[in-house]
C-alpha positions in Angstrom: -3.4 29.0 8.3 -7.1 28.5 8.9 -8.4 25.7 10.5 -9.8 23.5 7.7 -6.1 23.3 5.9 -4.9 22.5 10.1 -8.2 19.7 10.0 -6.7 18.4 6.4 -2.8 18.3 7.5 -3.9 16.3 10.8 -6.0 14.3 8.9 -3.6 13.4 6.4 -1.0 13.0 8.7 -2.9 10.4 10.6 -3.6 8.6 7.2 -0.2 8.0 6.5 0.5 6.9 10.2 -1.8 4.0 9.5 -1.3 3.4 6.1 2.7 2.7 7.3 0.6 0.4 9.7 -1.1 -0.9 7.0 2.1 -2.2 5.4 2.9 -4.3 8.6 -0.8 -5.4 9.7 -2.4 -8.0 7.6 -5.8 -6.4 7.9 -5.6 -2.7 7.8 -5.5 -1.0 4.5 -2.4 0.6 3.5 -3.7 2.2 -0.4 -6.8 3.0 1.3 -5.3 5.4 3.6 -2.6 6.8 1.5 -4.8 7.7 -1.6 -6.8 10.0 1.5 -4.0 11.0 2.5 -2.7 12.3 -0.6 -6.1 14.1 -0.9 -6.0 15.8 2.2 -2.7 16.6 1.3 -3.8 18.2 -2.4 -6.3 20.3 -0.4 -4.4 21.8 2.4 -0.7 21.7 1.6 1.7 21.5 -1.7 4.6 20.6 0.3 2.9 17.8 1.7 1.6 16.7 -1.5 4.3 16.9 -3.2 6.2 15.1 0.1 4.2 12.1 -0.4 3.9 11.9 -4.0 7.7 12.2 -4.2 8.4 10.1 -1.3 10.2 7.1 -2.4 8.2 4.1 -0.8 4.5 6.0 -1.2 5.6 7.9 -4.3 5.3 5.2 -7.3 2.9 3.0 -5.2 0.3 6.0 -5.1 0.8 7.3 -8.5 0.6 3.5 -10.1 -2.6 3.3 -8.1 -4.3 6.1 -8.9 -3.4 6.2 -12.8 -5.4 2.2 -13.0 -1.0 0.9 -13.8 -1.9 -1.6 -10.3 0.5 -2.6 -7.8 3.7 -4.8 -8.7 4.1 -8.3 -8.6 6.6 -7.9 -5.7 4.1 -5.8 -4.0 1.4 -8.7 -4.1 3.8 -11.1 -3.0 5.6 -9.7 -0.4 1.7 -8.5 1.4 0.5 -11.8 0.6 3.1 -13.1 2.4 2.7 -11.3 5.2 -1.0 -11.5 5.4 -0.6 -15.5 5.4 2.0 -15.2 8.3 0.2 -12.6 9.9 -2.6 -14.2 10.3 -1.3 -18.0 10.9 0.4 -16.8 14.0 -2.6 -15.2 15.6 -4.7 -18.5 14.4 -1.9 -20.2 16.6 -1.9 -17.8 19.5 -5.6 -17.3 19.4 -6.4 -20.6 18.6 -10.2 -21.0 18.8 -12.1 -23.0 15.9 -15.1 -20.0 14.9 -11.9 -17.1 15.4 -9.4 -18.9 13.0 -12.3 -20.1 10.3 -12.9 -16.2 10.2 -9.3 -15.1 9.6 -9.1 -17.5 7.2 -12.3 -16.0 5.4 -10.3 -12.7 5.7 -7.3 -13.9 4.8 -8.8 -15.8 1.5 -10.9 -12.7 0.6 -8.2 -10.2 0.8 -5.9 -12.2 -1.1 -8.2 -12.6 -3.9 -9.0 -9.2 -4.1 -5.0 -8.4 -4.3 -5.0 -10.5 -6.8 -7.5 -9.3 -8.7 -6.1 -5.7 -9.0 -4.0 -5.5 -11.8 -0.5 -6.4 -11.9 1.8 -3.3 -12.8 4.8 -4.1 -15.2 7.4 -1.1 -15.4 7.8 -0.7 -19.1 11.6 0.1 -20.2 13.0 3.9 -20.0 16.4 4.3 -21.0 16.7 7.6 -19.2 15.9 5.9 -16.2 18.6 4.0 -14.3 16.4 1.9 -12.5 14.8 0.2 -15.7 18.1 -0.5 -17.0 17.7 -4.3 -19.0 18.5 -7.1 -17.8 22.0 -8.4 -18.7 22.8 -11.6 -19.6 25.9 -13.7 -18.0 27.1 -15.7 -20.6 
C-alpha cells in the first residue's frame, strides 16, 4: 500500500470519527464529514467504501445526500432537537449574556439551514420490507 491510499484511509477514518461526533454535538457537522469520508474512501479503498456506503446508519443518509433525495423528516427533528437541548444547557452552564445571544445565533442559523435542505420522503417499494404500507386498525 503506498502512502497516499495510507494518507486517504487515516483521513477517512478520522472523518467518520467526527462525523459520529457530529451526530451528538450540536455544532459539528456530521454530512460534512461523512460525504469526505466517503471520498477518501472511493480513492483509497473499496472495502471501505463500500463499508460506509452499506453501513446501516451512514449508508442511506450518505446516498440520500449525495443524489439531492435530502435528509428525512425524522432526521431534522431528532438534530433539531438535539441542537436546541444542546445548546440550552450550555447557555445554562455557561451562562453569560454576549456567549448565550451567540449560540442562539448558531442555534437559529443552523436550524434554518436544516430546514432548508430538502425533506426526503421514501417513495413505496414492495420488494422492500421496510416500506411496507401503512395498515389500518379498524
Amino acid at each position: 500500500m503506498d502512502i497516499r491510499k495510507a494518507l486517504l484511509i487515516f483521513t477517512g477514518t478520522v472523518c467518520v470519527a467526527l462525523g459520529v461526533l457530529g451526530m451528538f454535538l450540536p455544532l459539528l457537522p456530521t454530512t460534512v464529514f461523512l460525504l469526505m469520508a466517503a471520498y477518501c474512501y472511493s480513492r483509497s479503498s473499496e472495502r471501505f467504501h463500500t463499508w460506509l456506503l452499506t453501513n446501516r446508519l451512514f449508508g442511506p443518509y450518505i446516498s440520500n445526500y449525495k443524489s439531492g433525495k435530502g435528509i428525512s423528516l425524522r432526521q431534522k427533528i431528532s438534530t433539531i432537537f438535539v441542537l436546541w437541548a444542546s445548546i440550552g444547557v450550555s447557555i445554562w452552564l455557561i451562562g453569560g449574556f454576549w456567549i448565550s445571544l451567540l449560540l442562539i445565533a448558531i442555534a437559529t442559523a443552523v436550524t434554518v439551514h436544516l430546514l432548508w435542505i430538502k425533506t426526503y420522503r421514501p417513495e413505496y417499494d414492495p420488494t422492500s420490507p421496510d416500506s411496507a404500507p401503512e395498515q389500518s386498525t379498524l
